[in-house]
DRENPA-3360 file (N, C-alpha, C; in nm, 2 decimals, always signed):
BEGIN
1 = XXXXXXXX = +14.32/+10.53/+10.70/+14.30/+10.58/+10.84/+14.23/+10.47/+10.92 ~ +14.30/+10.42/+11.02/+14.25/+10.31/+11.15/+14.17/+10.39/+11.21 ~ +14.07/+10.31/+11.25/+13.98/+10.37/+11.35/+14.01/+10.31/+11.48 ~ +14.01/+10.38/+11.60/+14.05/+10.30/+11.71/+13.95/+10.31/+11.81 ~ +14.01/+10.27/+11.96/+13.87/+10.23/+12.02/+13.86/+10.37/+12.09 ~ +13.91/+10.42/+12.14/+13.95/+10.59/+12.15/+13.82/+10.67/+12.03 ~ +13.83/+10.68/+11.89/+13.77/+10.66/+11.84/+13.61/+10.64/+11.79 ~ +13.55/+10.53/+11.86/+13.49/+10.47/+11.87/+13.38/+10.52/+11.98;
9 = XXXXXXXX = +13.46/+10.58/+12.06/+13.43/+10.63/+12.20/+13.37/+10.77/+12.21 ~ +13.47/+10.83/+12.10/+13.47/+10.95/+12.07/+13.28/+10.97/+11.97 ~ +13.29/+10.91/+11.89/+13.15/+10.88/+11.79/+13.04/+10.83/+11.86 ~ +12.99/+10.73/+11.94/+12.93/+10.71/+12.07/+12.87/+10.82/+12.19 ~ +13.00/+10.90/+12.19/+12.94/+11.00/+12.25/+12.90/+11.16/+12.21 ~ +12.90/+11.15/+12.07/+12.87/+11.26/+12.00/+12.70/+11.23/+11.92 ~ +12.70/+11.07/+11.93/+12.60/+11.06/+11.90/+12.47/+10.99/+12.06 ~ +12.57/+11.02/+12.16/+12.51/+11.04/+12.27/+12.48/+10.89/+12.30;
17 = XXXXXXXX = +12.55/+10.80/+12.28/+12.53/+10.63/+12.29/+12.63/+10.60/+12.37 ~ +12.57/+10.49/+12.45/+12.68/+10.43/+12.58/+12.69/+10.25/+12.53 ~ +12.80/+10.25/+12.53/+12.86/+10.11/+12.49/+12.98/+10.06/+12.64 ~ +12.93/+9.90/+12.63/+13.02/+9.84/+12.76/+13.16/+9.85/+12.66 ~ +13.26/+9.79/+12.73/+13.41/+9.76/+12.69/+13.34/+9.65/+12.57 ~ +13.29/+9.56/+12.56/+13.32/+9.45/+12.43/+13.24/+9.50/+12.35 ~ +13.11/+9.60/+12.32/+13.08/+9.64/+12.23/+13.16/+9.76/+12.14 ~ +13.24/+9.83/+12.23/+13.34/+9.90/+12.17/+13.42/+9.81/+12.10;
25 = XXXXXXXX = +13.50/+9.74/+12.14/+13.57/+9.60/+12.08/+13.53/+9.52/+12.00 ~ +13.41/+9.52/+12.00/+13.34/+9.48/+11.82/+13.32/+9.60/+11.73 ~ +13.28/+9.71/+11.81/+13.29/+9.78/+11.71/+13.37/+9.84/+11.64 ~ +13.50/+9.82/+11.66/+13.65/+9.89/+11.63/+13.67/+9.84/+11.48 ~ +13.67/+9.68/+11.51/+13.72/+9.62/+11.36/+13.60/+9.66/+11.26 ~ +13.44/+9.62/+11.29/+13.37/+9.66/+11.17/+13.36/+9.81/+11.15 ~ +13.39/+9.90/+11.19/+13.39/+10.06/+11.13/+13.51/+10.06/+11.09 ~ +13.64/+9.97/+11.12/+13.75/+9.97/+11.00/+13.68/+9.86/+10.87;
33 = XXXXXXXX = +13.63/+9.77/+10.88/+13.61/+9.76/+10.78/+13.50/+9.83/+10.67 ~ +13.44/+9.92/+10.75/+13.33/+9.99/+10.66/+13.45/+10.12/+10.57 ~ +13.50/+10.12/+10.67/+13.63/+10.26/+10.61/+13.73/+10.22/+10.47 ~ +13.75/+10.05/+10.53/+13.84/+10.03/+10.37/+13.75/+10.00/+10.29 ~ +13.62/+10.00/+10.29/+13.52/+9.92/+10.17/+13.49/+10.09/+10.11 ~ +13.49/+10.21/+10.16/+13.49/+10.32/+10.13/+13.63/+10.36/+10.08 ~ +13.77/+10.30/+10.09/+13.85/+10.32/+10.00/+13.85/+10.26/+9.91 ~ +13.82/+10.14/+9.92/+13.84/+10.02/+9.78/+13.70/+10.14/+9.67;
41 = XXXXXXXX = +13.63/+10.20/+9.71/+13.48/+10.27/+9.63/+13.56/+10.41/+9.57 ~ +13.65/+10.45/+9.66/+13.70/+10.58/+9.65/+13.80/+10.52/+9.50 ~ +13.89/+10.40/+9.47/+13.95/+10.37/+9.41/+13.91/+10.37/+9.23 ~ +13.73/+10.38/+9.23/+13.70/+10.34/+9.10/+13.72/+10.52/+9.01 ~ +13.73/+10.51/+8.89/+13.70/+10.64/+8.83/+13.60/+10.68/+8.77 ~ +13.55/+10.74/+8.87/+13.40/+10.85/+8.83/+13.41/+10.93/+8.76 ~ +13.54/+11.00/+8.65/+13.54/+11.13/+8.58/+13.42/+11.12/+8.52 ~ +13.42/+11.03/+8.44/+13.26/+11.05/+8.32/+13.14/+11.00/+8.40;
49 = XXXXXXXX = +13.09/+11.00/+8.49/+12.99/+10.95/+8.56/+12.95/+11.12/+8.63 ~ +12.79/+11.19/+8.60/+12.74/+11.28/+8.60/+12.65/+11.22/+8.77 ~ +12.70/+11.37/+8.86/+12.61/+11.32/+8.98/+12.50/+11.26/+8.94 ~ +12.38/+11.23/+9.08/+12.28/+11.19/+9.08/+12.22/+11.27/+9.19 ~ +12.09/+11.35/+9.16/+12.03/+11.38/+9.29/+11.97/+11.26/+9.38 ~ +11.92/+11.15/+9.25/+11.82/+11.06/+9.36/+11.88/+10.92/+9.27 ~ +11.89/+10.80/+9.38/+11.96/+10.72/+9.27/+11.85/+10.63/+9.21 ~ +11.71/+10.64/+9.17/+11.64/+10.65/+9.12/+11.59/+10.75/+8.99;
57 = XXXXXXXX = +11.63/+10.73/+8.88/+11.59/+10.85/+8.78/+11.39/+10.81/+8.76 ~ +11.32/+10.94/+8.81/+11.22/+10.92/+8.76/+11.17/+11.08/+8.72 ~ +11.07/+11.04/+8.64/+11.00/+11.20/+8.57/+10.90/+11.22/+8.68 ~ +10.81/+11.30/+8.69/+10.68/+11.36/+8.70/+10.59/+11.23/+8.75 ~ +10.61/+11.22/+8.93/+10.53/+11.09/+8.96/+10.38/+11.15/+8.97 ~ +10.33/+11.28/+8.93/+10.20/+11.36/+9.03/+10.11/+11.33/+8.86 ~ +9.99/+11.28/+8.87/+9.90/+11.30/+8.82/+9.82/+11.44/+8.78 ~ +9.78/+11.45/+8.70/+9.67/+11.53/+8.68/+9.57/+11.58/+8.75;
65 = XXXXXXXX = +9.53/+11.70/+8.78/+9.40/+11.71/+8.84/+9.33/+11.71/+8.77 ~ +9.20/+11.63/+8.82/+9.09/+11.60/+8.73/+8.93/+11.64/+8.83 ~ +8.90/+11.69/+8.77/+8.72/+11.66/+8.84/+8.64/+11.61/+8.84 ~ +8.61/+11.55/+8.97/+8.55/+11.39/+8.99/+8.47/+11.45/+9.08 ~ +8.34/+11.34/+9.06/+8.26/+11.41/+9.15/+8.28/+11.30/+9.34 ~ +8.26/+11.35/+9.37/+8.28/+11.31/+9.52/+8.19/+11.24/+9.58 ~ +8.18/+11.23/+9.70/+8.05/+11.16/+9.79/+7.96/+11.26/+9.83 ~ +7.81/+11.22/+9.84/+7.74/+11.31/+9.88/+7.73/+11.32/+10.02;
73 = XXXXXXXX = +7.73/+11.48/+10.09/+7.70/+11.49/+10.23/+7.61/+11.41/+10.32 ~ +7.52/+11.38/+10.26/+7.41/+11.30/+10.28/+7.45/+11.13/+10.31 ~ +7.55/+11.04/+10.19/+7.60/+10.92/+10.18/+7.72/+10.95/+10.31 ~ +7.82/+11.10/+10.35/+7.91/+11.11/+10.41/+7.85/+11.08/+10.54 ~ +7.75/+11.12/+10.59/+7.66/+11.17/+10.74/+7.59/+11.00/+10.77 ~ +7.57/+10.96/+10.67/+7.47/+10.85/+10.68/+7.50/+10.79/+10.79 ~ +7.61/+10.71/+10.79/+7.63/+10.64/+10.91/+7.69/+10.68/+11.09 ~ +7.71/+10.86/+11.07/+7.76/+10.93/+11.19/+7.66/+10.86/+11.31;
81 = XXXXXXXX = +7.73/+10.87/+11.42/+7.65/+10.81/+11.52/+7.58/+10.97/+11.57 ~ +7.65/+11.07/+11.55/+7.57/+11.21/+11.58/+7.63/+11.31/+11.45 ~ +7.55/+11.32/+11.40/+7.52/+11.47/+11.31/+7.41/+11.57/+11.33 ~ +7.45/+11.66/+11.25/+7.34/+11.77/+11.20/+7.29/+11.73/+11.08 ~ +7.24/+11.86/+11.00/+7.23/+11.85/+10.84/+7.35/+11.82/+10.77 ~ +7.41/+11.88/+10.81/+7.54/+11.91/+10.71/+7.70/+11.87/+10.74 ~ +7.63/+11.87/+10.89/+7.81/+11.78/+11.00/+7.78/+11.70/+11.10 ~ +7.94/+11.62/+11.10/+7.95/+11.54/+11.20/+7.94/+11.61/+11.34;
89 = XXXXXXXX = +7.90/+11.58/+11.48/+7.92/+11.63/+11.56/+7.99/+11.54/+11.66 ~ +8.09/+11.64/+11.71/+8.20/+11.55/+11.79/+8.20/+11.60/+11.95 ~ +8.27/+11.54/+12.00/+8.27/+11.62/+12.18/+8.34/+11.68/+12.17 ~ +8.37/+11.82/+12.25/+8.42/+11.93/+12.26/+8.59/+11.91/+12.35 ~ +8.69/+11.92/+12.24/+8.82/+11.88/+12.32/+8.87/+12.02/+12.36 ~ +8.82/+12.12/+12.35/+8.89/+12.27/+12.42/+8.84/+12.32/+12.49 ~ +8.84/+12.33/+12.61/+8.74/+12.43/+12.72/+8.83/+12.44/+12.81 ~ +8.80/+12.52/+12.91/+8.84/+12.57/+13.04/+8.92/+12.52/+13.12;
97 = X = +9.00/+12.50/+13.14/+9.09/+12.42/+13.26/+9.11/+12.48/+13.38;
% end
């Protein structure tokens, strides 16, 4: 199946894109050639070849949880330019309009 500039015109504006006359006209021949490189792909036999969800096969990328101890409130606050005991204190972004 040829792709034409009709086509081309039609895909453009479904994907809401505006093309002059010679971008249309470059784009005619390379989306025919992306179409026969998708037939020459269509041509190979995949019977014995099992989908793929991801074409990457990997197991279990997530670690373990583990219990580690953390930073102290104290090392966390240290350097705040405004805190409390126990928090940062920031300027107030919700109020009244």
């Amino acid at each position: 199946m040829a792709v034409t500039k009709k086509d081309v015109e039609k895909i453009a504006e479904l994907a809401r894109l505006k093309f002059n006359d010679i971008e249309l006209e470059n784009f005619t021949p390379q989306m025919n050639e992306i179409l026969s490189y998708m037939d020459k792909l269509n041509e190979l036999d995949t019977e014995n070849v099992n989908p793929l969800s991801h074409p990457v096969e990997q197991t279990n990328v997530f670690r373990e949880d583990e219990l580690k101890p953390s930073i102290s409130t104290e090392n966390a606050l240290k350097n705040a330019p405004s805190k409390d005991e126990h928090h940062f204190k920031v300027p107030k972004v919700i109020g009244d309009k």
